[in-house]
N, CA and C atoms of all chains as a GROMACS GRO file, in nm:
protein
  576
    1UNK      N    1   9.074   6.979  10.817
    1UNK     CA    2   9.078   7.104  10.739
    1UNK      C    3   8.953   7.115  10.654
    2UNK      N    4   8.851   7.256  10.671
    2UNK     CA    5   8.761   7.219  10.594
    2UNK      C    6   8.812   7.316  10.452
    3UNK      N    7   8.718   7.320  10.332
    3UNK     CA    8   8.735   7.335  10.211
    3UNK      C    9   8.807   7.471  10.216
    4UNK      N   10   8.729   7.572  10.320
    4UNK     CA   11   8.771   7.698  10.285
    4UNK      C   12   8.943   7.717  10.330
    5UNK      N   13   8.981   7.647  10.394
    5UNK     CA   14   9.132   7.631  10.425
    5UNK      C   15   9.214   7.572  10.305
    6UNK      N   16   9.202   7.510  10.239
    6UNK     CA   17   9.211   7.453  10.115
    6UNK      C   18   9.242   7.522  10.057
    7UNK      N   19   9.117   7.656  10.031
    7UNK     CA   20   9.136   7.722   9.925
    7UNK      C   21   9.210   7.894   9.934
    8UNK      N   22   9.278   7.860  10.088
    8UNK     CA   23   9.368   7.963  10.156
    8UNK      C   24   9.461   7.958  10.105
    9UNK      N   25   9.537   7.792  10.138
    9UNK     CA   26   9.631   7.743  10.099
    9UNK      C   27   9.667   7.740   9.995
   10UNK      N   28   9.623   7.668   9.887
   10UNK     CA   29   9.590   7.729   9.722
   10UNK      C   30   9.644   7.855   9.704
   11UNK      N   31   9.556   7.967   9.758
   11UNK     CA   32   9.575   8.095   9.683
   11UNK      C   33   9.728   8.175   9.796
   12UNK      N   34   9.756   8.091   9.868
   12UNK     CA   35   9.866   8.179   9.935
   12UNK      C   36   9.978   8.093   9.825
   13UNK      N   37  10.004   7.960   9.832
   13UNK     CA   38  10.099   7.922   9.749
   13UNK      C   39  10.122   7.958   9.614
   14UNK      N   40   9.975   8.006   9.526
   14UNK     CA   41  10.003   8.021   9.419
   14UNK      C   42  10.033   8.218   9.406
   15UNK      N   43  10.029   8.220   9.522
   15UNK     CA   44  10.053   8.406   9.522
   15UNK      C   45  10.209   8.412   9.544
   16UNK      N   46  10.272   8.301   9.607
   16UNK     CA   47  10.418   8.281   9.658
   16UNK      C   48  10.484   8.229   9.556
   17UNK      N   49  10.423   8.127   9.461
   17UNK     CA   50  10.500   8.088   9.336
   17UNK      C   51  10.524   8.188   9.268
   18UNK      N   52  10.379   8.257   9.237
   18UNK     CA   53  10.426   8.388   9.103
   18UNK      C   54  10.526   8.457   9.165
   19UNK      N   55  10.539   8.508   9.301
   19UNK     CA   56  10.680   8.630   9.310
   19UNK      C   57  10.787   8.539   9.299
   20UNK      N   58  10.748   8.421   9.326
   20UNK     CA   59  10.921   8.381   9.323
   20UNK      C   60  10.951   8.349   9.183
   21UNK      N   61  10.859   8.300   9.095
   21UNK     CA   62  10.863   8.288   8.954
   21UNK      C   63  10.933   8.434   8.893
   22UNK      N   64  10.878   8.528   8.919
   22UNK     CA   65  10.922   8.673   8.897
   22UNK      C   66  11.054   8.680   8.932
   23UNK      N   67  11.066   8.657   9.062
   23UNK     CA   68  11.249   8.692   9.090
   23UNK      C   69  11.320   8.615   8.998
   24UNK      N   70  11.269   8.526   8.995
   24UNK     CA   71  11.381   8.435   8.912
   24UNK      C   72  11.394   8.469   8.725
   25UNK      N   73  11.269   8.492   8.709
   25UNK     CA   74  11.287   8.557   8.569
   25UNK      C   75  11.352   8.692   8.603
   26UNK      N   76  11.332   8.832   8.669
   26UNK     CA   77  11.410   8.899   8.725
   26UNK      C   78  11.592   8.837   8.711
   27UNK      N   79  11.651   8.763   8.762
   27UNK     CA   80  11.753   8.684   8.719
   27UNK      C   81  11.821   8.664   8.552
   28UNK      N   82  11.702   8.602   8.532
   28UNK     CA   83  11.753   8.493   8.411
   28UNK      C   84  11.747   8.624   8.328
   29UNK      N   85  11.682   8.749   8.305
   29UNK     CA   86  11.696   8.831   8.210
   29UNK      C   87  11.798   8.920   8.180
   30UNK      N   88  11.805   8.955   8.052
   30UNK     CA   89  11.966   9.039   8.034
   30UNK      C   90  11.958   9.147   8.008
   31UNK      N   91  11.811   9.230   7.983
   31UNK     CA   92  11.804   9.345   7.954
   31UNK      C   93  11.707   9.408   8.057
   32UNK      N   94  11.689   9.550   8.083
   32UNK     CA   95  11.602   9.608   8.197
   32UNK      C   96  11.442   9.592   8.148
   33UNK      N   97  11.453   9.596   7.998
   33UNK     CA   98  11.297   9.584   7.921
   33UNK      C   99  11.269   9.452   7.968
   34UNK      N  100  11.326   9.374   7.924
   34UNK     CA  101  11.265   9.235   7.982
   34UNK      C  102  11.234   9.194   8.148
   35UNK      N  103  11.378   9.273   8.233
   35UNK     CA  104  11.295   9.241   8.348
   35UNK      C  105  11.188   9.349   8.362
   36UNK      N  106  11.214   9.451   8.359
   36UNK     CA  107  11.086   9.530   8.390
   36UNK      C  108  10.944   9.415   8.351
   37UNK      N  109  10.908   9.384   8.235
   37UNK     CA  110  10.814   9.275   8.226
   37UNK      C  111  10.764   9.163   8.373
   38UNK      N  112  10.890   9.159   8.470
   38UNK     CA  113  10.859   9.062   8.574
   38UNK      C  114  10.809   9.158   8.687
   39UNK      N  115  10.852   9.248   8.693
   39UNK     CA  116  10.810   9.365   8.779
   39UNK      C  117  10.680   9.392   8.768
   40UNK      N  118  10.625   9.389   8.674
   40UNK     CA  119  10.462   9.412   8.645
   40UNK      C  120  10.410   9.299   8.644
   41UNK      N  121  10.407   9.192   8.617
   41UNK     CA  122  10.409   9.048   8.663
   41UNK      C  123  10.354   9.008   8.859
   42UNK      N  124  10.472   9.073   8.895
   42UNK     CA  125  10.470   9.051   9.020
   42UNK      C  126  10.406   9.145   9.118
   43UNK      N  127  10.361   9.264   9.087
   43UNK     CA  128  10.265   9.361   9.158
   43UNK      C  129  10.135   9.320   9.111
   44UNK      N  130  10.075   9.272   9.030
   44UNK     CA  131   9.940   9.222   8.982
   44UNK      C  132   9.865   9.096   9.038
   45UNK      N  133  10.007   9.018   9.006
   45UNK     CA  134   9.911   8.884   8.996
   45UNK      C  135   9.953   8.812   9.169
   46UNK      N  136  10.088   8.803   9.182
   46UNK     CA  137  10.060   8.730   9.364
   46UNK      C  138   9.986   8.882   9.428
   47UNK      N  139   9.991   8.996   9.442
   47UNK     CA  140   9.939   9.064   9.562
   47UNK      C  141   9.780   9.014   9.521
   48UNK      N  142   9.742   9.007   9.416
   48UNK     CA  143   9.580   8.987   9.383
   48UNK      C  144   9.571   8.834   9.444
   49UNK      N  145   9.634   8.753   9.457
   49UNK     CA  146   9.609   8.598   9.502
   49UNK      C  147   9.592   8.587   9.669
   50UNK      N  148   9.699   8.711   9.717
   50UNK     CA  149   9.750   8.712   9.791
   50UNK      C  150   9.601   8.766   9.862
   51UNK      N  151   9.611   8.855   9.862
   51UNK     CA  152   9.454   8.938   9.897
   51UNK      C  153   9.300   8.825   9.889
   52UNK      N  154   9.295   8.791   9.795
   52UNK     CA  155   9.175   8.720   9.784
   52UNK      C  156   9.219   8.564   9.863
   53UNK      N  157   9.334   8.580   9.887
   53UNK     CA  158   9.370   8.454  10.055
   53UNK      C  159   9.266   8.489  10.148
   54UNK      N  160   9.312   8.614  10.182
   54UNK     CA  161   9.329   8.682  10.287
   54UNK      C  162   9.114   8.725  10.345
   55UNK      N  163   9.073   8.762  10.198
   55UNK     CA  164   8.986   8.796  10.183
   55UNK      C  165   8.856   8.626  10.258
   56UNK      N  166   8.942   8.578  10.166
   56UNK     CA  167   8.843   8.411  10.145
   56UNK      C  168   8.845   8.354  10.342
   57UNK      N  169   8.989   8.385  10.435
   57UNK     CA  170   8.989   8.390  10.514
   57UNK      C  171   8.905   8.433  10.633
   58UNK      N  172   8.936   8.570  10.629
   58UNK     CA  173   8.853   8.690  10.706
   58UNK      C  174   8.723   8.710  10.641
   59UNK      N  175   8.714   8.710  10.501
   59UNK     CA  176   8.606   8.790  10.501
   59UNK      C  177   8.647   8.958  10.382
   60UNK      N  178   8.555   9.003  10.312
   60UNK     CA  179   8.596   9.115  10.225
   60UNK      C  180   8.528   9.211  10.301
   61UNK      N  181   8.482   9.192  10.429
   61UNK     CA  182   8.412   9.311  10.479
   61UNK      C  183   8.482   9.259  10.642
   62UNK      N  184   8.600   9.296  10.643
   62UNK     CA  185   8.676   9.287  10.739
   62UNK      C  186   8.790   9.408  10.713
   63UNK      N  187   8.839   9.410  10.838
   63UNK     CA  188   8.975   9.532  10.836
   63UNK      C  189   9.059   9.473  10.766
   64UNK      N  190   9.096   9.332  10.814
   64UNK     CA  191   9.251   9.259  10.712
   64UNK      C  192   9.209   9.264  10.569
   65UNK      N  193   9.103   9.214  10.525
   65UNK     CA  194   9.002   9.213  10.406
   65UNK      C  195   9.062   9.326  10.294
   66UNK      N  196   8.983   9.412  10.353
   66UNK     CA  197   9.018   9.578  10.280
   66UNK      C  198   9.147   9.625  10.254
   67UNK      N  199   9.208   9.647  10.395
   67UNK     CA  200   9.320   9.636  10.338
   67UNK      C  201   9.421   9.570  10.248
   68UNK      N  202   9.384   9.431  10.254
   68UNK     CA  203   9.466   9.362  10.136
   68UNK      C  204   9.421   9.380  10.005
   69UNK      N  205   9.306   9.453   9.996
   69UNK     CA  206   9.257   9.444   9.869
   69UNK      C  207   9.305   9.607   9.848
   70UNK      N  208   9.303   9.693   9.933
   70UNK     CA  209   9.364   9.826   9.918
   70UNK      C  210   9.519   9.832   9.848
   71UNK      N  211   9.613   9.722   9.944
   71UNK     CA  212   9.730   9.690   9.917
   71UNK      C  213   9.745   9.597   9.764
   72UNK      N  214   9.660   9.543   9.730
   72UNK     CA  215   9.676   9.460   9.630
   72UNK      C  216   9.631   9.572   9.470
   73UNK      N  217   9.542   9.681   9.501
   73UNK     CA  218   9.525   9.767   9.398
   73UNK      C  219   9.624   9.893   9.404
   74UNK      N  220   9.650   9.915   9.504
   74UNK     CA  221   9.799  10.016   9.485
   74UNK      C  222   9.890  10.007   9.420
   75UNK      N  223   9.916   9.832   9.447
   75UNK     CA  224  10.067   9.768   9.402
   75UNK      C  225  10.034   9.763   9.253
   76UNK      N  226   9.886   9.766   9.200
   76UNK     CA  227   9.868   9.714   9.060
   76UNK      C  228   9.880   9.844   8.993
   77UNK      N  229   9.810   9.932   9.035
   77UNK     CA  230   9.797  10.041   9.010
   77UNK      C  231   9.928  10.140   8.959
   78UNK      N  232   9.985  10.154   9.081
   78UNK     CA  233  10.119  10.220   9.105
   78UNK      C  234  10.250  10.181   9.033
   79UNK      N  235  10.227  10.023   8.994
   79UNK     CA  236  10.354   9.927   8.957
   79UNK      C  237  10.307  10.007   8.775
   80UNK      N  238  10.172  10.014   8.770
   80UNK     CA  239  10.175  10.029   8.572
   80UNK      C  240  10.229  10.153   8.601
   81UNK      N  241  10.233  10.302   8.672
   81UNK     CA  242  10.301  10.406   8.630
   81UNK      C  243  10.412  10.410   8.656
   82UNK      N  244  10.462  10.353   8.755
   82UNK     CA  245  10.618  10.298   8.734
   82UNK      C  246  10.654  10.239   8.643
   83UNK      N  247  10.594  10.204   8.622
   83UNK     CA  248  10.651  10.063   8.483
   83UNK      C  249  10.686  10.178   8.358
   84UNK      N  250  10.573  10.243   8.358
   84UNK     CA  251  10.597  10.346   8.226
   84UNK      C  252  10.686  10.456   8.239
   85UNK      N  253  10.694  10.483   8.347
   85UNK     CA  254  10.826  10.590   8.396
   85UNK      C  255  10.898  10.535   8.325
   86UNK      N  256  10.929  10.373   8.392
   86UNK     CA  257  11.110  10.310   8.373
   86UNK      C  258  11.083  10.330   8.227
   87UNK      N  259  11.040  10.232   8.178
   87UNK     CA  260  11.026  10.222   8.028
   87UNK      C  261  11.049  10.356   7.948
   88UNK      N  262  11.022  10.456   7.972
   88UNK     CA  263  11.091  10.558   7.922
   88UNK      C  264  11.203  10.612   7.930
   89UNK      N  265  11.250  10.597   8.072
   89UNK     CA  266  11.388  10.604   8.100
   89UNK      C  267  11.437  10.560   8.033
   90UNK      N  268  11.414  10.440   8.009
   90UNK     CA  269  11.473  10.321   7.938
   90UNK      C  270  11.532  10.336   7.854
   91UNK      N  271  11.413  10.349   7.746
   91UNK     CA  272  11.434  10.425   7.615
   91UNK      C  273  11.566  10.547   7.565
   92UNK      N  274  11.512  10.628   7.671
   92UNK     CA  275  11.566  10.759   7.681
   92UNK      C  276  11.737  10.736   7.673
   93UNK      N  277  11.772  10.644   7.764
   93UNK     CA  278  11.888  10.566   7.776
   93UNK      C  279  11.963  10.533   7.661
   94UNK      N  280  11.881  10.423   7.636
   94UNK     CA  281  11.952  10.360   7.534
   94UNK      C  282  11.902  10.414   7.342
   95UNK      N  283  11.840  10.510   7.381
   95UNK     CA  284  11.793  10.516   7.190
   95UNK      C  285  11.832  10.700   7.218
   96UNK      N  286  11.843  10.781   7.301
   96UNK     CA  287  11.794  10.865   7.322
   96UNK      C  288  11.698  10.969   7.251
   97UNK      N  289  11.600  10.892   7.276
   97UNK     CA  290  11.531  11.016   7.230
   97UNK      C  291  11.372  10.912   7.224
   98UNK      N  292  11.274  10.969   7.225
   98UNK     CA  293  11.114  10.849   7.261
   98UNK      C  294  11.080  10.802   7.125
   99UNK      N  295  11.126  10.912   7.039
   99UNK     CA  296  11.044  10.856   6.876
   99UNK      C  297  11.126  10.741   6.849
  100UNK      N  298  11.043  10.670   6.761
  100UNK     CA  299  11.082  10.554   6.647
  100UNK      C  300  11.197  10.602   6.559
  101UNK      N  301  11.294  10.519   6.569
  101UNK     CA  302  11.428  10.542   6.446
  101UNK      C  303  11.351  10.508   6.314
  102UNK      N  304  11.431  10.561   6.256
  102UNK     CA  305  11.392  10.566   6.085
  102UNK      C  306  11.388  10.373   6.050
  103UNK      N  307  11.483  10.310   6.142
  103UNK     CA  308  11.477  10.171   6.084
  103UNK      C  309  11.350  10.113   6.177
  104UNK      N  310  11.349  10.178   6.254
  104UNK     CA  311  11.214  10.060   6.372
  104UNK      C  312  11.091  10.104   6.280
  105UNK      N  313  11.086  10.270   6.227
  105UNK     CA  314  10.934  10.270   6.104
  105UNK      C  315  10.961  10.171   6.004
  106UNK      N  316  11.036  10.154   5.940
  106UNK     CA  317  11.103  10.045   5.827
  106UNK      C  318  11.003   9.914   5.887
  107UNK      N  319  11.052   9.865   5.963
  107UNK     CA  320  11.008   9.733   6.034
  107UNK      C  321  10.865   9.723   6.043
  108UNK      N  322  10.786   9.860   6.068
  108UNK     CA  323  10.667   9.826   6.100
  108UNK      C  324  10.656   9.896   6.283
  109UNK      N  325  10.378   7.785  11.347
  109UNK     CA  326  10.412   7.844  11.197
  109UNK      C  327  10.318   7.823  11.095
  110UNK      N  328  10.256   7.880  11.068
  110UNK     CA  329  10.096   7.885  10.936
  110UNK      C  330  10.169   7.883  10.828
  111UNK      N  331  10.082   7.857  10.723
  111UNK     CA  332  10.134   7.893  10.593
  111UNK      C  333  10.155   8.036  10.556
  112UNK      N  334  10.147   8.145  10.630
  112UNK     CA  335  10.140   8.281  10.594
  112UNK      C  336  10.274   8.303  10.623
  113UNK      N  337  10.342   8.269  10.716
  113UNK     CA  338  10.464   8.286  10.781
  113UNK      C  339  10.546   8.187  10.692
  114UNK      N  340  10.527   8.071  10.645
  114UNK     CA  341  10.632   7.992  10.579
  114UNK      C  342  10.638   8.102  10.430
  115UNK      N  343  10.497   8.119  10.376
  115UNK     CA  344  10.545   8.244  10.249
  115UNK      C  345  10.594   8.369  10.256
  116UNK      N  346  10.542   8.425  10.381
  116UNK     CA  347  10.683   8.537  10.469
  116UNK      C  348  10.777   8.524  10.429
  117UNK      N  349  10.843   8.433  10.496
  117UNK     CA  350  11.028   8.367  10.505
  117UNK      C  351  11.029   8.340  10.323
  118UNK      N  352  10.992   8.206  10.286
  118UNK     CA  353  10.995   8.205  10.169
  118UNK      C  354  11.007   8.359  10.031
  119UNK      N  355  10.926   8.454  10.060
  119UNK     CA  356  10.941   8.621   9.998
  119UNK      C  357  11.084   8.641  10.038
  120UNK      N  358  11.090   8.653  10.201
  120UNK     CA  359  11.237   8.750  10.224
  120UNK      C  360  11.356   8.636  10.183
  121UNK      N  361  11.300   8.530  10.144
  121UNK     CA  362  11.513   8.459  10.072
  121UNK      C  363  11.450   8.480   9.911
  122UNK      N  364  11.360   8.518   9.875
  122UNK     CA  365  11.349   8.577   9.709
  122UNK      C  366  11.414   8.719   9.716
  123UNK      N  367  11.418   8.779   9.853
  123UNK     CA  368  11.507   8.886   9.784
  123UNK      C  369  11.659   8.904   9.744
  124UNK      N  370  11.667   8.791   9.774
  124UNK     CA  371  11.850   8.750   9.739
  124UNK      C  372  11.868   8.778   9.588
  125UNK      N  373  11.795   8.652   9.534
  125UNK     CA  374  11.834   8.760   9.383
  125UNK      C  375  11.841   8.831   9.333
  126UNK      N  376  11.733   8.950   9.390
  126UNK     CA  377  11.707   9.096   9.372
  126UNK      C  378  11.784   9.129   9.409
  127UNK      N  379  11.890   9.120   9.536
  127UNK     CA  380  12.006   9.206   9.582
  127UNK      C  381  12.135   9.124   9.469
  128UNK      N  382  12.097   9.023   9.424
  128UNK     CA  383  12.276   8.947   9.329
  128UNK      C  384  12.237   9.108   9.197
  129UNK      N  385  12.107   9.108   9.138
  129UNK     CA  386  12.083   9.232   9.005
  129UNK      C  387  12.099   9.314   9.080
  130UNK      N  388  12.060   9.410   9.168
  130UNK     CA  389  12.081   9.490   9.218
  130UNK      C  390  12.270   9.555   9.260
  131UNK      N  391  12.345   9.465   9.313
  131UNK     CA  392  12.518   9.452   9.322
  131UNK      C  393  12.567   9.475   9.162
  132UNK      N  394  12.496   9.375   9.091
  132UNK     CA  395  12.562   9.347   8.955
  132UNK      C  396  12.532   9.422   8.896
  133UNK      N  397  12.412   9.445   8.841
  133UNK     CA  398  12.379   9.480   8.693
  133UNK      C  399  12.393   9.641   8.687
  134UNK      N  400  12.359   9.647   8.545
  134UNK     CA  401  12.369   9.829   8.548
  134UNK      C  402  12.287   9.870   8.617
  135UNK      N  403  12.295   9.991   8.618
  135UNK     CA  404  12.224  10.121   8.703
  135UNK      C  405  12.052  10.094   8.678
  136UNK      N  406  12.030  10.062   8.536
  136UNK     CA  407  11.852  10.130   8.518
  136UNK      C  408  11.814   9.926   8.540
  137UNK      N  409  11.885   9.856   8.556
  137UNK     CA  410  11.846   9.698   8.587
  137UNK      C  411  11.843   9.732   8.739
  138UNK      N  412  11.922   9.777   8.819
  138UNK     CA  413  11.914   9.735   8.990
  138UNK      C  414  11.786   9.865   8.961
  139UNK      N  415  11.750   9.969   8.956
  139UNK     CA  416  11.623  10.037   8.948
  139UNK      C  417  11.499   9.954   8.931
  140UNK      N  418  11.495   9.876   8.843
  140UNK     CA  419  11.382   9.782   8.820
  140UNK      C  420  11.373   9.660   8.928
  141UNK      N  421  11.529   9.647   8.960
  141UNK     CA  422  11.508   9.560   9.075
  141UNK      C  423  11.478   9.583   9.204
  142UNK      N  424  11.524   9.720   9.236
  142UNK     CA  425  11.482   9.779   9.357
  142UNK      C  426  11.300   9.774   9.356
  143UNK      N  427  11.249   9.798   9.213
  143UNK     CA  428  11.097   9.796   9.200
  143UNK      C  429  11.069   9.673   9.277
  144UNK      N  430  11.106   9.570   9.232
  144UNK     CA  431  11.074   9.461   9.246
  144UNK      C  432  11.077   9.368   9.406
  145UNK      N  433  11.191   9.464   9.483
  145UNK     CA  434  11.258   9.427   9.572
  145UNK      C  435  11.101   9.497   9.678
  146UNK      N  436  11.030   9.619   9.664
  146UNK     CA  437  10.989   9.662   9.765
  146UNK      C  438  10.838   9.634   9.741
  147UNK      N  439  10.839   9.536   9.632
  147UNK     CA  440  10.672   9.474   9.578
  147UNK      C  441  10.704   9.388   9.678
  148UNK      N  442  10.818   9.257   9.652
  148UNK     CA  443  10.815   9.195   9.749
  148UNK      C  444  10.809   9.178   9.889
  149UNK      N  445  10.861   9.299   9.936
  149UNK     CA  446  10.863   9.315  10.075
  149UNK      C  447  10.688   9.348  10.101
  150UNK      N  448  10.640   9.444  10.029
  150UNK     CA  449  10.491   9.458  10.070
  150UNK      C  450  10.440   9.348  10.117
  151UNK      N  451  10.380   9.261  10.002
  151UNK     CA  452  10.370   9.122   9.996
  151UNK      C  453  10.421   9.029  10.077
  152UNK      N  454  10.519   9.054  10.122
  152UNK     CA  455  10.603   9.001  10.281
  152UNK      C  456  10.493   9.037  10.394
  153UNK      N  457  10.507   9.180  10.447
  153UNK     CA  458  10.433   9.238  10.553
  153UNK      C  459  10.315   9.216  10.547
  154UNK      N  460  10.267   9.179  10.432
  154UNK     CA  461  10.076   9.152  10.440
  154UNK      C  462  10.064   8.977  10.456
  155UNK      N  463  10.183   8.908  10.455
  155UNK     CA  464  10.194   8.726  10.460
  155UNK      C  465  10.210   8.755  10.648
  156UNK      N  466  10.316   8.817  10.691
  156UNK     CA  467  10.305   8.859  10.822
  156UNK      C  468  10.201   8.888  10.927
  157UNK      N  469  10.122   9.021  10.886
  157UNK     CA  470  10.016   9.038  10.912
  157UNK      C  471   9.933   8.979  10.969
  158UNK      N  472   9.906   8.920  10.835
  158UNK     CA  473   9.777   8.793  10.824
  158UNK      C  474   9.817   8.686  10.925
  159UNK      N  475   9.944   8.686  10.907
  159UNK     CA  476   9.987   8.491  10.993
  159UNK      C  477   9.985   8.550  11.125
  160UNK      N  478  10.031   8.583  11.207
  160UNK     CA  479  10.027   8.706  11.308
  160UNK      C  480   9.880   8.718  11.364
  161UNK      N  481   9.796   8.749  11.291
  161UNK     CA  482   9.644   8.757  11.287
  161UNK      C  483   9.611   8.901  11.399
  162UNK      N  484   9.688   9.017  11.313
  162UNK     CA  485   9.701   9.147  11.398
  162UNK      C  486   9.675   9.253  11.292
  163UNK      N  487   9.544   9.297  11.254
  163UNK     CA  488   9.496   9.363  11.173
  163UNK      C  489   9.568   9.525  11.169
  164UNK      N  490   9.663   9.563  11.307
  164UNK     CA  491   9.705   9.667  11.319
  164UNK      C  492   9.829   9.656  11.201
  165UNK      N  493   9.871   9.566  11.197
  165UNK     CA  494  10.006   9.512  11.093
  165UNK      C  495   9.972   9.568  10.995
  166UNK      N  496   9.836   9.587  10.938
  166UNK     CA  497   9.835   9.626  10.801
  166UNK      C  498   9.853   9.748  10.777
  167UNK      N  499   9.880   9.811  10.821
  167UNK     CA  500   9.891   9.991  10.788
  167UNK      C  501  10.042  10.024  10.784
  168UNK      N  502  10.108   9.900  10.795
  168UNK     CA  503  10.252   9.901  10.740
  168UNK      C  504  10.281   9.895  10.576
  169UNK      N  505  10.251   9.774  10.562
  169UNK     CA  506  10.218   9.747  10.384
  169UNK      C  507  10.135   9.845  10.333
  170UNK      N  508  10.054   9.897  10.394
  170UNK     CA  509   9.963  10.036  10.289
  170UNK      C  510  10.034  10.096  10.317
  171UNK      N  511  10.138  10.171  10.420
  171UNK     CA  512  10.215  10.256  10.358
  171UNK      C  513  10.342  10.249  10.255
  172UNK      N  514  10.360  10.097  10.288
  172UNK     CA  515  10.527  10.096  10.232
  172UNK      C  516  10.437  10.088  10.068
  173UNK      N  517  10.316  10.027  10.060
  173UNK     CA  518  10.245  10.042   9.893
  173UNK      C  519  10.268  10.143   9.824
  174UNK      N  520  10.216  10.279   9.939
  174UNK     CA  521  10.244  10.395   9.814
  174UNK      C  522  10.333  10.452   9.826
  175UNK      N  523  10.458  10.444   9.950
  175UNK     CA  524  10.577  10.497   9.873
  175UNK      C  525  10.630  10.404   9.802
  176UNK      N  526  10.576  10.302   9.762
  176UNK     CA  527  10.624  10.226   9.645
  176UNK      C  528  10.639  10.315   9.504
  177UNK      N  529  10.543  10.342   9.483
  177UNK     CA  530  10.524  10.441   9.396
  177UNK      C  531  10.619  10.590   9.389
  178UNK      N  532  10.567  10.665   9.480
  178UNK     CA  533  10.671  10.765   9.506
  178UNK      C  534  10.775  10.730   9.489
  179UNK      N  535  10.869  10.634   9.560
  179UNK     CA  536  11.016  10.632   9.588
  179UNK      C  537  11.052  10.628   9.438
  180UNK      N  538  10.985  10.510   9.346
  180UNK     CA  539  11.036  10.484   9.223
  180UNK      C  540  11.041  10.604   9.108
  181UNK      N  541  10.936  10.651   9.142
  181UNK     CA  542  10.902  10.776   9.064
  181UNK      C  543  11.054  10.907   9.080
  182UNK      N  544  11.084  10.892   9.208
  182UNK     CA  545  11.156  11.000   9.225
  182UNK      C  546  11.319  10.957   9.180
  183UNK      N  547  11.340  10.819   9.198
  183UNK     CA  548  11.431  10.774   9.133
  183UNK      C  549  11.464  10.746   8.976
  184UNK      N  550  11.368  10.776   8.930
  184UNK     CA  551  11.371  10.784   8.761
  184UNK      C  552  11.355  10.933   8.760
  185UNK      N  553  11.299  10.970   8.847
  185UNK     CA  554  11.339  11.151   8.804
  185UNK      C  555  11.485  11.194   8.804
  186UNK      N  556  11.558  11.134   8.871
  186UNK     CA  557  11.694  11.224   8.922
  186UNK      C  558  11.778  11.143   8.806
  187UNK      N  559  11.802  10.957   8.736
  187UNK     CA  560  11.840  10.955   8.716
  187UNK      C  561  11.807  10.990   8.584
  188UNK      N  562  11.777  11.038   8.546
  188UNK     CA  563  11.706  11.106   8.364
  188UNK      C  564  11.777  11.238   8.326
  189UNK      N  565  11.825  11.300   8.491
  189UNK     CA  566  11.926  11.385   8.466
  189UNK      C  567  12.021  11.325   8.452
  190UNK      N  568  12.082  11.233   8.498
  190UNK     CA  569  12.252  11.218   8.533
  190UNK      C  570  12.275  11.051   8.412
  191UNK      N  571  12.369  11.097   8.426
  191UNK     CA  572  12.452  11.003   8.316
  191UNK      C  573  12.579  10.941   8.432
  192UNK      N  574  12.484  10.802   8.465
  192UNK     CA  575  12.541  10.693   8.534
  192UNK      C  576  12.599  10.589   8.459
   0.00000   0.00000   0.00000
């Protein structure tokens, strides 16, 4: 195996730890604010590991290349305006209404 | 079997937990998990892809990417009306 396989391996495992790290915090959390946090977690950081596998593999001036790096900025991209959708939902949900309560200004 | 294909398989039994929140939890938790559920699958199809070594594969994951987006979007639209 030479180095650059190495460093395939590396970045595919550590792109496979973070989602599964994510699901599992996904799990362990009790509120949607907190998982939402793993959700953005997990569109950023494995598709970006994941891609620059892929990249270090093929090549960044390849078809698989681009595309993973296409796929890896969508997911980053797309996951923050989702994220802020939910998060308002969220809100909307449970406080109804987006402003600060009179006690959350209190707090700071 | 490459390592692309063992993190394949490895993604699709992470979606188990996403489907235990998804069964269980409230309404706006399986929403976030459904988020979560179709990051992973992307991320699946591009471990595929790659292990596969069939560059046509990829125009699956770029699409399922941006109705990533869409789908979620339209699902926080409808439920913002309704009181689930």
């Amino acid at each position: 195996m030479s180095a650059r396989d190495y460093a395939v391996d590396l970045l595919v495992g550590g792109g496979i730890a973070a989602e599964v790290v994510c699901c599992l915090g996904l799990l362990a959390m009790r509120s949607a604010i907190d998982r939402l946090h793993y959700v953005g977690a997990a569109a950023t950081l494995g598709p970006a590991l994941i891609a620059a596998a892929v990249c270090v593999r093929e090549g960044l001036v390849s078809s698989q290349g681009m595309n993973a790096v296409l796929i890896a900025l969508l997911l980053a991209f797309g996951s923050a305006s989702v994220a802020g959708a939910t998060a308002r939902l969220i809100r909307l949900r449970e406080r109804g209404a987006l402003e600060s309560t009179p006690a959350e200004r209190e707090r700071g | 079997m490459n390592v692309w294909l063992i993190g394949a398989t490895i993604l699709l039994a992470a979606l188990l937990p996403c489907g235990v929140v998804i069964l269980r939890a409230p309404i706006l938790d399986s929403l976030v998990a459904l988020e979560l559920v179709t990051t992973l699958a992307t991320v699946a199809l591009v471990l595929l892809a790659e292990g596969y070594h069939r560059s046509s594969y990829f125009a699956v994951p770029v699409v399922l990417a941006f109705l990533n987006v869409v789908g979620a979007l339209i699902f926080v639209r409808f439920l913002a009306d309704r009181r689930l």
